[in-house]
RODO-2510 file (C-alpha; in nm, 4 decimals, decimal comma):
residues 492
     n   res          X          Y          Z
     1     x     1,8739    -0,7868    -1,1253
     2     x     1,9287    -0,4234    -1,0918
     3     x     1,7657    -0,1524    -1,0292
     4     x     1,7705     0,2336    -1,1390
     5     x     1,6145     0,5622    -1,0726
     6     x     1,2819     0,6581    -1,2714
     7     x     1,4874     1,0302    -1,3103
     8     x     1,8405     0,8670    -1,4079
     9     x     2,1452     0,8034    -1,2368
    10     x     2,3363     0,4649    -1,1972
    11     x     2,2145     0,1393    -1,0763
    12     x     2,2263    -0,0439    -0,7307
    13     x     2,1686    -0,3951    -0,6237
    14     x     1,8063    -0,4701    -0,4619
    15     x     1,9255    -0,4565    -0,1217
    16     x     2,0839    -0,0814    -0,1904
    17     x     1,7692     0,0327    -0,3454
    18     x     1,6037    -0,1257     0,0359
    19     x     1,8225     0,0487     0,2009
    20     x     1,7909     0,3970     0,0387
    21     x     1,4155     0,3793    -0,0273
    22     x     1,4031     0,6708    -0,2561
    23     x     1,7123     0,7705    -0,4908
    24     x     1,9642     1,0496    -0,4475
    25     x     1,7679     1,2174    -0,7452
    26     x     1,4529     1,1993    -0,5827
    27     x     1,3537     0,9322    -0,8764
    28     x     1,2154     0,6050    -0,7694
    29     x     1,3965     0,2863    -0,7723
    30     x     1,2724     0,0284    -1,0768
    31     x     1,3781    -0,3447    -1,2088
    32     x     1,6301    -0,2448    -1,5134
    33     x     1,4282    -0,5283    -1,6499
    34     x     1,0816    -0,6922    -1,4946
    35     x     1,1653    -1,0390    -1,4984
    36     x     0,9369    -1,3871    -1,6565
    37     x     0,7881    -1,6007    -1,3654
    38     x     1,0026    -1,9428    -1,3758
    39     x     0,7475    -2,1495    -1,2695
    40     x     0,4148    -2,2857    -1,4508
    41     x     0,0377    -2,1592    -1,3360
    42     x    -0,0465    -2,4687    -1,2409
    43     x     0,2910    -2,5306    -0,9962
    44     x     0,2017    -2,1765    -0,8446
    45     x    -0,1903    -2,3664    -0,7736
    46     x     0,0093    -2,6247    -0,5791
    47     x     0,2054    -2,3847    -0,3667
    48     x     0,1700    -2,2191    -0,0568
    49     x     0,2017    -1,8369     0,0560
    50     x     0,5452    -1,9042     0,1760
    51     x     0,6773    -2,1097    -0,1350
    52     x     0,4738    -1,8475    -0,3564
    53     x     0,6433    -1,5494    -0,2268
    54     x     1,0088    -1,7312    -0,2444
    55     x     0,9738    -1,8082    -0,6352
    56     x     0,8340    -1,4532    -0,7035
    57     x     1,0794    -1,2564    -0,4531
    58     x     1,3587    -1,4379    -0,5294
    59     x     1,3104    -1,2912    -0,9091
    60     x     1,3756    -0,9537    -0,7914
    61     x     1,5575    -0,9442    -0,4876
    62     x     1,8545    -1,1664    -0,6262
    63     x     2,1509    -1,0439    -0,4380
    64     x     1,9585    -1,2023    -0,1408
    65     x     2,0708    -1,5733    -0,0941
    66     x     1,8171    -1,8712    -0,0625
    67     x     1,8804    -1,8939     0,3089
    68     x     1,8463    -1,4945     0,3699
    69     x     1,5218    -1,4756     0,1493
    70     x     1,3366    -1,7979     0,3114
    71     x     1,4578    -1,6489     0,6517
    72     x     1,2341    -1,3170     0,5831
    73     x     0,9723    -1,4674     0,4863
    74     x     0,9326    -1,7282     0,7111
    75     x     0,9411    -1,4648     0,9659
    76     x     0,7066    -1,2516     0,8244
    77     x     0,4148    -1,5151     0,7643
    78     x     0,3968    -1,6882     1,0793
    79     x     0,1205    -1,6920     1,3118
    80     x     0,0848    -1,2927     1,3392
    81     x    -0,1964    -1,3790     1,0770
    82     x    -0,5178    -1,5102     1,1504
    83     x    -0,5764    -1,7131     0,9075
    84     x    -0,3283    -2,0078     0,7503
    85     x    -0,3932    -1,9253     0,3787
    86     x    -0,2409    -1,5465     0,4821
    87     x    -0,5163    -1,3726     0,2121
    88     x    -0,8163    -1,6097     0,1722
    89     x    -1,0341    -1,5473    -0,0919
    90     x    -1,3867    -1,5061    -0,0905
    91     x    -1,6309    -1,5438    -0,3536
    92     x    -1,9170    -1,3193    -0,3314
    93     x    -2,1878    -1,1622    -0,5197
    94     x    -1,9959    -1,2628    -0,8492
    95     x    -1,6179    -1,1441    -0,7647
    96     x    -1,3837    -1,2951    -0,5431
    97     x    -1,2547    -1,0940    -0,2646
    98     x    -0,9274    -1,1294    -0,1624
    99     x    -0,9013    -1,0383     0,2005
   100     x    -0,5145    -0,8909     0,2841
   101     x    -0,6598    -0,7806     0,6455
   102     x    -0,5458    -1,0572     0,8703
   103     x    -0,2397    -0,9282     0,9545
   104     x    -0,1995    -0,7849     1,2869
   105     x    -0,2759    -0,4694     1,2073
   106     x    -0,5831    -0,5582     0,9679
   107     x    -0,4550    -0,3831     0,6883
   108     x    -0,3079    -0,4753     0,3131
   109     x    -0,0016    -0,2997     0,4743
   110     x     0,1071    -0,5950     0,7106
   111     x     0,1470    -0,8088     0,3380
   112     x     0,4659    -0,5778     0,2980
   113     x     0,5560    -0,4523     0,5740
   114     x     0,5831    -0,7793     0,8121
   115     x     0,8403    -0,8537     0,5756
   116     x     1,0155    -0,5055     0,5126
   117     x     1,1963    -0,4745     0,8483
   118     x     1,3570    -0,8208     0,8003
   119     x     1,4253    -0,7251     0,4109
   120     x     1,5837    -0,3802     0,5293
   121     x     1,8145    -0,5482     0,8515
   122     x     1,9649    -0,8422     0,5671
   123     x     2,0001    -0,5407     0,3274
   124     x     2,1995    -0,3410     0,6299
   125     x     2,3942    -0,6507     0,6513
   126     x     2,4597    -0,7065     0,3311
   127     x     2,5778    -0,3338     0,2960
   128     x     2,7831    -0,3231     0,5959
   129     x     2,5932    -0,0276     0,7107
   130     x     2,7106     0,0675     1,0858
   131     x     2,4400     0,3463     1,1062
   132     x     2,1338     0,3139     1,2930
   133     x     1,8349     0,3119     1,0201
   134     x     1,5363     0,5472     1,0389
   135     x     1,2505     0,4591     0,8863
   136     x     1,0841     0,8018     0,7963
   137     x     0,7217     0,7683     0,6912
   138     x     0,4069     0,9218     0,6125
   139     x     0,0849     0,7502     0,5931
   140     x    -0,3020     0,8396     0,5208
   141     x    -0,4109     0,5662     0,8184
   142     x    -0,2717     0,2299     0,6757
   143     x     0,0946     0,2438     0,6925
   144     x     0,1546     0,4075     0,9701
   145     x    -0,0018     0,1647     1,2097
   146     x     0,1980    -0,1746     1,0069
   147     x     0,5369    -0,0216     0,9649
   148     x     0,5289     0,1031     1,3676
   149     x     0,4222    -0,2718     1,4136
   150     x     0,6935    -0,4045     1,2110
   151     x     0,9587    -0,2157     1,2958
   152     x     0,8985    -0,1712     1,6797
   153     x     1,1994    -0,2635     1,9032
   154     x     1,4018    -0,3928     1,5931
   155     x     1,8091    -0,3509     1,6809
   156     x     1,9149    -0,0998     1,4771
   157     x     1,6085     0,0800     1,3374
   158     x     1,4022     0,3815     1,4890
   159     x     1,0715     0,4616     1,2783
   160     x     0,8869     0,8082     1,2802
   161     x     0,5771     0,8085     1,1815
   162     x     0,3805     1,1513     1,0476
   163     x     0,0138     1,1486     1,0000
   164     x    -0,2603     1,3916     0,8931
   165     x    -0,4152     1,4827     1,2406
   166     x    -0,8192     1,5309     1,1009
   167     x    -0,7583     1,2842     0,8514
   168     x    -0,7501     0,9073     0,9772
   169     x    -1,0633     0,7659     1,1128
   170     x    -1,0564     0,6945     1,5033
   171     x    -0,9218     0,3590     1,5206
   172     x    -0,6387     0,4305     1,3667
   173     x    -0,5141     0,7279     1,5088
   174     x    -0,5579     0,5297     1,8067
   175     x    -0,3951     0,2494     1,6885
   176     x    -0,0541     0,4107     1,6252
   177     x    -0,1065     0,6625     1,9312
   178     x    -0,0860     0,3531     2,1689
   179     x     0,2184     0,2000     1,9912
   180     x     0,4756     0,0545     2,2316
   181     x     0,8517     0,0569     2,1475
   182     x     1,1255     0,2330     2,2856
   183     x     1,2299     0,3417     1,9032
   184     x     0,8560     0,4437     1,7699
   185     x     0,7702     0,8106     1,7211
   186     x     0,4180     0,9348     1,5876
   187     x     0,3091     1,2701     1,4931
   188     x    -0,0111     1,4248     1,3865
   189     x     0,0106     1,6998     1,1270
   190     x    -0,1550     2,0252     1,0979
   191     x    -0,2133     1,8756     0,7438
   192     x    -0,3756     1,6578     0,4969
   193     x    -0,1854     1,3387     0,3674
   194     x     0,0235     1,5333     0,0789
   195     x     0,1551     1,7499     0,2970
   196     x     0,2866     1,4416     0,5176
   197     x     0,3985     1,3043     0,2319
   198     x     0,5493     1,5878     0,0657
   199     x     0,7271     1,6715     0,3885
   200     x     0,8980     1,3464     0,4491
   201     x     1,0237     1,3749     0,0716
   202     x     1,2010     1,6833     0,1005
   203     x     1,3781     1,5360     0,4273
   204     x     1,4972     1,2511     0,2032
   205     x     1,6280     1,4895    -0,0568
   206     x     1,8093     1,7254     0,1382
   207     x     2,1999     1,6676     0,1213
   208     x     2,2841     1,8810     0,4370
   209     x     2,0202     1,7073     0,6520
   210     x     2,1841     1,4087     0,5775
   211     x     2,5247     1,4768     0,6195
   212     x     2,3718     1,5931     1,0348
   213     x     2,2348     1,2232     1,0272
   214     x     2,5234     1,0514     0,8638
   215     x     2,7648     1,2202     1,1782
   216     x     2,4968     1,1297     1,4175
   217     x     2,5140     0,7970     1,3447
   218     x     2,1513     0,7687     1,1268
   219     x     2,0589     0,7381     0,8107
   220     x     1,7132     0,7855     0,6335
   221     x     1,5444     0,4671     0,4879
   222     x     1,1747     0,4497     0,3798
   223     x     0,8682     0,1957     0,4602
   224     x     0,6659     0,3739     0,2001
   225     x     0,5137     0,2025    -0,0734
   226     x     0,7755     0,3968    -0,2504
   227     x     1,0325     0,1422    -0,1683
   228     x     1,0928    -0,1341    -0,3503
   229     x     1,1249    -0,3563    -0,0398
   230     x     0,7460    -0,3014     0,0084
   231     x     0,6180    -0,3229    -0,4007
   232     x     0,8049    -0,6794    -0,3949
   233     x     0,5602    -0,8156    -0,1773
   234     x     0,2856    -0,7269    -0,3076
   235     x     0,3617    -0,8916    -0,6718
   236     x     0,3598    -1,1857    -0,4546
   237     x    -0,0546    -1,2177    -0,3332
   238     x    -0,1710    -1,1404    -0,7265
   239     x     0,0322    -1,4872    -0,7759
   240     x    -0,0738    -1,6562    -0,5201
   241     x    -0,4246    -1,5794    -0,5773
   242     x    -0,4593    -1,6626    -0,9412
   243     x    -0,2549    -2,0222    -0,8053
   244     x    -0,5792    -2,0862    -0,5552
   245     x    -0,8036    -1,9585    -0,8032
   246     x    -0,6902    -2,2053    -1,0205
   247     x    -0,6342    -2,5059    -0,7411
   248     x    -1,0596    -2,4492    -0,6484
   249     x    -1,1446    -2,5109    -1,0437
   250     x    -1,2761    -2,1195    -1,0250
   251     x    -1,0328    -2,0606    -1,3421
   252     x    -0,8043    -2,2927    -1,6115
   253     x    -0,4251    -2,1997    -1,5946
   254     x    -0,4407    -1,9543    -1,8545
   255     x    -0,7461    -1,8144    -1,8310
   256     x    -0,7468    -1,4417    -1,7796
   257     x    -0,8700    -1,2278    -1,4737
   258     x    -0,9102    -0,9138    -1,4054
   259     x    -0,7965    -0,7236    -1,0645
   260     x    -0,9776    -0,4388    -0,9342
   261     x    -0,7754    -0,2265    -0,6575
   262     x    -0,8958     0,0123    -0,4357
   263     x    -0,6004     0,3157    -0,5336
   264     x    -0,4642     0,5885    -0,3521
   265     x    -0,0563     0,6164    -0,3552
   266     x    -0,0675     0,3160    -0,6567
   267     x     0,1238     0,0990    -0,4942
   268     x    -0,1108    -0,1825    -0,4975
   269     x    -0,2381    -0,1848    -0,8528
   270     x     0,1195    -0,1441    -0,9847
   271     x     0,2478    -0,4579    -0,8362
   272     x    -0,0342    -0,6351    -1,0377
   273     x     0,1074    -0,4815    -1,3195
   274     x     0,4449    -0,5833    -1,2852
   275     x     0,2658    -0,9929    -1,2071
   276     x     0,1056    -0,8916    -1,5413
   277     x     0,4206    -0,8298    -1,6927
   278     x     0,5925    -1,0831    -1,4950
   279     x     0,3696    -1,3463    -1,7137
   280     x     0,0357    -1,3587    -1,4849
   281     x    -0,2779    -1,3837    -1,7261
   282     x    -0,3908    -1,0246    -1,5667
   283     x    -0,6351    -0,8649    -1,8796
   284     x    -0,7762    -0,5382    -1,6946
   285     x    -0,6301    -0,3388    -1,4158
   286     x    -0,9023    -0,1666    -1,2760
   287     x    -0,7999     0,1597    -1,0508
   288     x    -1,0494     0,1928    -0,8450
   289     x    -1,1188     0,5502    -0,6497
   290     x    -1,2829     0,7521    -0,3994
   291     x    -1,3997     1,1364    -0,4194
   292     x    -1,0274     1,2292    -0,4901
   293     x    -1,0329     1,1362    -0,8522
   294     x    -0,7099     1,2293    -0,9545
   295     x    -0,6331     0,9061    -1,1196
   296     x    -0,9474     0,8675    -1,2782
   297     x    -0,9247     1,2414    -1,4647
   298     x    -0,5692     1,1017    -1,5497
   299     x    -0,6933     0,7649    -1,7203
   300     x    -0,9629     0,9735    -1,8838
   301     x    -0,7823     1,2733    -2,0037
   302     x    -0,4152     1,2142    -2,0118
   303     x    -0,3897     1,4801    -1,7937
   304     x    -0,2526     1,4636    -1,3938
   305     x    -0,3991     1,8000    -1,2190
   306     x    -0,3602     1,7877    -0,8345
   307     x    -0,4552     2,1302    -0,8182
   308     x    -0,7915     2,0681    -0,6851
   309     x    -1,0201     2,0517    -0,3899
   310     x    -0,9085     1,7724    -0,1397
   311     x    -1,1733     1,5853    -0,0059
   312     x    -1,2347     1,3597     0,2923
   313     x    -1,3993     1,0694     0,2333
   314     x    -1,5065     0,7855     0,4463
   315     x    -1,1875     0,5705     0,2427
   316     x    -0,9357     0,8147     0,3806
   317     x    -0,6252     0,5835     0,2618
   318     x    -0,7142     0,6621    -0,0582
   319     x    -0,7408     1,0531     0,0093
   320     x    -0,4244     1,1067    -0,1934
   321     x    -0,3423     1,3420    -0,4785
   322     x    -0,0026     1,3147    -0,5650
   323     x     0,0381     0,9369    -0,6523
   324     x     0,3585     0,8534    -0,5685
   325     x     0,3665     0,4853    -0,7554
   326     x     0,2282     0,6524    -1,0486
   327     x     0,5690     0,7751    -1,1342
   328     x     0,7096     0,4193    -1,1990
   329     x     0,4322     0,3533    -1,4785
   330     x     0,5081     0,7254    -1,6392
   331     x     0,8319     0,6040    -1,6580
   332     x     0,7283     0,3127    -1,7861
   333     x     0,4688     0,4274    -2,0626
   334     x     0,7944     0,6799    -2,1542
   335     x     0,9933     0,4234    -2,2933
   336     x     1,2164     0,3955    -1,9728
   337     x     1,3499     0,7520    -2,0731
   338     x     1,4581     0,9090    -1,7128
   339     x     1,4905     1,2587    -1,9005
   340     x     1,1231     1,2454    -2,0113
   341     x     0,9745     1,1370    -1,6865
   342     x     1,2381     1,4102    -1,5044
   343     x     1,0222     1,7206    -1,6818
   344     x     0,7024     1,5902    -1,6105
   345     x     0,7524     1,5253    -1,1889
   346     x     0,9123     1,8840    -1,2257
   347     x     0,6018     2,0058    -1,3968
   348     x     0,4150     1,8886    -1,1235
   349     x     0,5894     2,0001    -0,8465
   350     x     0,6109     2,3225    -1,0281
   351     x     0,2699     2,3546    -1,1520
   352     x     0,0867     2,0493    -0,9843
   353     x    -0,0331     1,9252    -1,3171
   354     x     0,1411     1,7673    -1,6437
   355     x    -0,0007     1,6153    -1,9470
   356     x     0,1183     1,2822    -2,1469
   357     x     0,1504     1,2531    -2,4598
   358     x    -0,0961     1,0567    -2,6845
   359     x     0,1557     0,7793    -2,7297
   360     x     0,1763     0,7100    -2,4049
   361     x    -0,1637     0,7149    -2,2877
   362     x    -0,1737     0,4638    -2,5926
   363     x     0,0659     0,2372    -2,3879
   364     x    -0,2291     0,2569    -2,0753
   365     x    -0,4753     0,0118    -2,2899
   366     x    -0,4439    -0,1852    -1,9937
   367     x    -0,5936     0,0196    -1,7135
   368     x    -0,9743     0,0830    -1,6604
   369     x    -1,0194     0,4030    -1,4106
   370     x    -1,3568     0,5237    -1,2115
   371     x    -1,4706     0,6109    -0,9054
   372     x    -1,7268     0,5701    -0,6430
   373     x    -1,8971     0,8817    -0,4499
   374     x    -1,9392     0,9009    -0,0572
   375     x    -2,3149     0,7765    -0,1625
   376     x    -2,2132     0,5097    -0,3647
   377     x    -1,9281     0,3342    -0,1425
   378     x    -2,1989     0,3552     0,1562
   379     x    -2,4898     0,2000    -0,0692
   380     x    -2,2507    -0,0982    -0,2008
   381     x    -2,1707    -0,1805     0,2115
   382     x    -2,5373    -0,2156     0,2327
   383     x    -2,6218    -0,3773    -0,0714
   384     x    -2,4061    -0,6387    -0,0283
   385     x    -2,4261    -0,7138     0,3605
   386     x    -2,8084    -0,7659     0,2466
   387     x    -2,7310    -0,9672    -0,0598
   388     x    -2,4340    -1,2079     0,0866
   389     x    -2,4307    -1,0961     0,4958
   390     x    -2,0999    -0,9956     0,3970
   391     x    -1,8956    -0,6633     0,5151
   392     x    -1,6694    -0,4839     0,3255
   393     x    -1,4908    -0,1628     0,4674
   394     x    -1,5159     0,1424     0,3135
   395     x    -1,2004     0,0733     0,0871
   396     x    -1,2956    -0,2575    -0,0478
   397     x    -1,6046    -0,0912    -0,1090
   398     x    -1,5096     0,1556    -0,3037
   399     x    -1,3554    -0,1095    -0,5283
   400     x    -1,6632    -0,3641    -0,5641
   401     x    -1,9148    -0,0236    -0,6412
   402     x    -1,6180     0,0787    -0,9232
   403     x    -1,6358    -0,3208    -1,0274
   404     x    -1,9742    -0,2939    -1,0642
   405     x    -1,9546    -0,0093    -1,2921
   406     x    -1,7069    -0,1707    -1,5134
   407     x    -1,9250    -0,4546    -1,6105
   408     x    -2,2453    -0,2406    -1,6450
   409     x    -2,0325    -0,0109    -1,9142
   410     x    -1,8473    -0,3239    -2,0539
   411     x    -2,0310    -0,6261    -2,0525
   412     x    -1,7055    -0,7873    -1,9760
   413     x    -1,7447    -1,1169    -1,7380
   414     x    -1,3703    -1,2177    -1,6725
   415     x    -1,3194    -1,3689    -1,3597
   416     x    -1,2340    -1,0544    -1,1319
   417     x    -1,0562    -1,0216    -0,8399
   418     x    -1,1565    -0,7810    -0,6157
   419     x    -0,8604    -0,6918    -0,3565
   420     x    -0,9853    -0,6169    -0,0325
   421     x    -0,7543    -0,3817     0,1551
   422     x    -0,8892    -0,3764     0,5621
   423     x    -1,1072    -0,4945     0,7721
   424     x    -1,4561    -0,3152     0,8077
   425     x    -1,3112    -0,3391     1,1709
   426     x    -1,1368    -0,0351     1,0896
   427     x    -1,4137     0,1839     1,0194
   428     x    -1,6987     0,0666     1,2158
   429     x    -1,9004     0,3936     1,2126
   430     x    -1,8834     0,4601     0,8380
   431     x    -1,9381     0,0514     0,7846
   432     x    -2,2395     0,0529     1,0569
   433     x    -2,3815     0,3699     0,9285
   434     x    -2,3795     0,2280     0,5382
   435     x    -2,5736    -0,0313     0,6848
   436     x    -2,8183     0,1347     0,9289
   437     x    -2,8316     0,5096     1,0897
   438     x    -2,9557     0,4003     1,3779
   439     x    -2,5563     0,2738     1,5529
   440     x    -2,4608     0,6411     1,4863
   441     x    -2,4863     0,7074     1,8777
   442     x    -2,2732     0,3957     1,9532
   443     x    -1,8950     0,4553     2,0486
   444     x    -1,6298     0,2933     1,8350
   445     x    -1,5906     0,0043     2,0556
   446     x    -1,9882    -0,0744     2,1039
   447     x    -1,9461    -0,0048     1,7127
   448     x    -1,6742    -0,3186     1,6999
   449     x    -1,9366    -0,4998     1,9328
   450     x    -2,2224    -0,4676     1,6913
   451     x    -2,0384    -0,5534     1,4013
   452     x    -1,9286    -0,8974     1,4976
   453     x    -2,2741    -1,0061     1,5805
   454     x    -2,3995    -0,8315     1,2497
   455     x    -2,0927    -0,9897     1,0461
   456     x    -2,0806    -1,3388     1,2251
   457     x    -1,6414    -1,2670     1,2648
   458     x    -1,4906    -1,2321     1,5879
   459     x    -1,3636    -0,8937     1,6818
   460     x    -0,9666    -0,8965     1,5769
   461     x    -0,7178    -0,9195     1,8663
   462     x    -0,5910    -0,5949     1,6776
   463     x    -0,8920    -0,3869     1,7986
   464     x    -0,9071    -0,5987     2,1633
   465     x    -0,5920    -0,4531     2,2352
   466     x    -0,6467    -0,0787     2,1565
   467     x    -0,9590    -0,0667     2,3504
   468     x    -0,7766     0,0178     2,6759
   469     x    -0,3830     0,0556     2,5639
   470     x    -0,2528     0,4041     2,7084
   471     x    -0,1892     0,6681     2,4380
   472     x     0,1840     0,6863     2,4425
   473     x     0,2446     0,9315     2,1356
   474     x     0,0775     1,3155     2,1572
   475     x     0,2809     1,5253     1,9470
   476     x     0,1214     1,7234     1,7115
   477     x     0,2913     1,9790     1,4544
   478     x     0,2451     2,2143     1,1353
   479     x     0,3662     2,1399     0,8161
   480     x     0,7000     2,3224     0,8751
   481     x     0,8372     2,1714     1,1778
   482     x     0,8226     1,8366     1,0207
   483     x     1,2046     1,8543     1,0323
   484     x     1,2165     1,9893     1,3943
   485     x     1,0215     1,6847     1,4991
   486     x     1,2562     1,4176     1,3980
   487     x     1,5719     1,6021     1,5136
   488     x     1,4265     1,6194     1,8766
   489     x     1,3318     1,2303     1,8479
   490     x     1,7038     1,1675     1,7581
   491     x     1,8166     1,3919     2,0208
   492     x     1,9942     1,6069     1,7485
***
C-alpha cells in the first residue's frame, strides 16, 4: 500500500508519508487504493480495541511489520485510558454515543495521537532519518493539548504547538500552558484558528526554511489530522464500534448505521468514510456543525466560500473554515485526478471559494450536512441531562441537536452512532450554563466540582492535575512571526 499526493507527484511508503506529514506539493497524502477489511463483522464483534486496530492498521500501514505495528499500539492503549473498552458506548435518548474522551487528555485527539509519536519514531527508523523531528502544529483547543501529551520528552522529537490566543476555552489553554517537557513549545496567536493553521502550512512548504532545518539537524513532521499517521487511527473506533454494537445484539452483522460527527478540520468524518469504503455497513455520514457552516453551505450548494464572518462558538474545535480533510474527499469525488483538485485548492487560496461540479457533488449522495446554532447546542445539553441525566459537551452536542434534525427531516431510524468528541469536563461553563444560569459566577474548577455531582462521573485526573500545575509556556505572537517563534525554540 502506497500512498500519493491529492495535487500529484510520486508515491511513498506509509511510513514516508508519517514522516513528511504533508507532501512536497503541499497536496495531502492518500491510499493509491482504500483497501477491503479482511476480516468478517461478526470476528470484528469478538475482538478487542487492540486486536481491532491491528487488523484495520495493518491494512494501511503495511511497510510496518507485525511486531512494529502491535508494539505501537500496545503502547498507545494501555492504562493512560480510563476505561478498558478505550471508547465505550452509550446508548441514550435513541443514539448511541460513543465516548473517545478517556484518554488522558479527554479528547477524540488522544485516539490518534497516543499512537502517532510511536507511529512517527518506527517510521524515523524505518527511514534511517538522523534528524531530530519537529512536530509543527496548530490546533483550535483539541490537538494541541494530545500531541504535547504524546510527544513530550520523546528522544528525538521536539513539538511546537500554535494556538489561537481568544479562541480555546479556559481549560485548555491551561492545559497546554502547564505542559511539562524539556522539548514542548506553545504559543498563543494574535489569531483565529486559520490563521494558525495557515501559518504552520506555509512553514511546511517553504524549500529555503527547510534547507535552515535540514543543516540544523531538524526536519518538519506534522501531528495534524492532516497526516496520515493520525486518519489511520481513527478508521479504527468506527470498526470497533459497529463490532460491540453488534456483540450487545443492538445491530445484525450487516445491518447498516449511520455516524453522525461533530466536524471542523474533517478529519473525523472522513475516516468513517474510508471504514465505509473499507466494507463497514456505514449508510449516512452525517457532518455535523456549529455557527461556522462552511461545510454545510458546501453540502448544500456545491459551493466552498470561506470568505465569511468567523464566529466563536461555545464548540470552538469546530471553529474552522478552511477544512483541511476536505481536500482528500475533493480529490476523491474528482476521480483521483491531482490536476483537477490542484485548481480548485488554488482557487481557494486565491479567492477563498471554489465550486464543484454537478458530477461530483453527485458522487456526495453519501453525506447529510446541518448545523446547530449557539441556542440550539445549549438547549440539546439541557434537554438531554433532563431526559437521560446525561452530559454531553458542547461538541457532542452539536452533533446529537444536528442528529435530531436529520430524523425530523428524514424519517430515517437506522441505528446511529453519535461520536462524542470530549468530555463536558472541558467546557464546564458553557456545559453548566446550558443547564442552569445560575453556576455562571462559579470558577472553572468549582465549575468541574459541580459537574461531577450533577453528572454522577468523577472529575478526570486530566483536570486534577491542571488545577494547580505552574504555567510553563507564555509566549504570545502575531500572525507573522509564526516563523520567528520556532527558530528561537530551535535556537536557530
Amino acid at each position: 500500500m502506497n500512498y500519493k499526493s491529492t495535487r500529484g507527484g510520486a508515491e511513498v511508503t506509509a511510513s514516508q508519508a508519517i514522516l513528511k506529514g504533508l507532501a512536497d506539493d503541499g497536496g495531502l497524502f492518500v491510499p493509491a487504493e482504500i483497501p477491503s477489511l479482511d476480516h468478517s463483522l461478526e470476528e470484528f464483534a469478538a475482538m478487542d480495541y487492540r486486536q481491532t486496530a491491528y487488523q484495520v492498521m495493518k491494512l494501511f500501514l503495511t511497510d510496518f511489520t507485525e511486531e512494529e505495528l502491535k508494539y505501537c499500539i500496545d503502547h498507545a492503549y494501555d492504562s493512560k485510558f480510563d476505561t478498558p473498552e478505550i471508547a465505550p458506548i452509550r446508548k441514550k435518548d435513541g443514539g448511541f454515543y460513543m465516548e473517545l474522551f478517556h484518554g488522558s487528555t479527554i479528547a477524540f485527539k488522544d485516539m490518534a495521537l497516543s499512537i502517532l509519536p510511536y507511529l512517527l519514531t518506527t517510521s524515523a527508523r524505518k527511514n534511517q532519518v538522523s534528524n531530530d523531528i519537529v512536530i509543527l502544529t496548530a490546533t483550535s483547543g483539541d490537538t494541541g493539548k494530545a500531541a504535547l501529551a504524546g510527544f513530550a520528552d520523546v528522544s528525538g522529537t521536539k513539538i511546537i504547538v500554535f494556538y489561537p490566543k481568544d479562541g480555546v476555552s479556559p481549560i485548555q489553554q491551561r492545559q497546554m500552558v502547564t505542559q511539562k517537557g524539556e522539548n514542548t513549545f506553545v504559543v498563543g496567536v494574535d489569531g483565529n484558528f486559520d490563521d494558525c493553521q495557515t501559518g504552520v502550512k506555509k512553514m511546511f512548504g517553504d524549500k529555503k526554511l527547510a534547507e535552515e532545518l535540514a543543516a540544523a539537524g531538524y526536519q518538519f513532521s506534522s501531528a495534524n489530522s492532516i497526516n496520515i499517521g493520525r486518519l489511520t487511527p481513527q478508521i479504527v473506533y468506527y470498526v470497533y464500534a459497529y463490532g460491540q454494537l453488534v456483540k450487545r445484539g443492538e445491530i445484525k452483522a450487516g445491518d447498516p448505521i449511520n455516524a453522525v460527527v461533530p466536524t471542523g478540520n474533517f478529519g473525523n468524518i472522513l475516516a468513517a468514510y474510508y471504514a465505509k469504503l473499507a466494507g463497514l455497513p456505514i449508510a449516512k455520514l452525517i457532518c455535523a456543525s456549529n455557527e461556522n457552516k462552511v461545510l454545510y453551505d458546501f453540502f448544500s450548494t456545491g459551493v466552498y466560500n470561506k470568505n465569511r464572518p468567523f464566529v466563536l462558538t461555545n464548540s470552538p474545535s469546530m471553529d474552522i473554515l478552511i477544512s483541511s480533510n476536505l481536500e482528500r474527499l475533493i480529490y476523491m469525488i474528482a476521480g483521483n485526478d491531482a490536476d483537477k483538485n490542484s485548481r480548485l485548492m488554488k482557487e481557494l487560496g486565491e479567492k477563498g471559494v471554489y465550486q464543484i461540479t454537478e458530477e461530483m457533488k453527485a458522487r456526495l449522495s453519501d453525506f447529510y450536512g446541518n448545523y446547530a446554532t449557539e441556542e440550539e447546542t445549549g438547549a440539546r445539553i439541557k434537554s438531554m441531562y433532563e431526559a437521560e441525566g446525561y452530559v454531553l459537551d458542547t461538541h457532542t452536542a452539536v452533533a446529537s441537536a444536528v442528529y435530531e434534525k436529520y430524523r425530523a427531516e428524514t424519517g430515517d431510524q437506522t441505528t446511529a452512532l453519535i461520536v462524542s468528541t470530549a468530555s463536558p469536563y472541558k467546557f464546564t461553563r458553557s456545559v453548566l450554563n446550558s443547564i442552569d444560569g445560575k453556576y455562571d459566577a462559579m470558577t472553572d474548577f468549582e465549575m468541574a466540582d459541580t459537574l461531577s455531582s450533577l453528572s454522577k462521573v468523577p472529575i478526570p485526573a486530566a483536570i486534577e492535575e491542571i488545577r494547580t500545575a505552574p504555567v510553563l509556556h507564555k509566549c504570545v505572537c502575531g500572525v507573522s512571526e509564526m516563523e520567528a517563534m520556532v527558530k528561537s525554540f530551535l535556537r536557530m
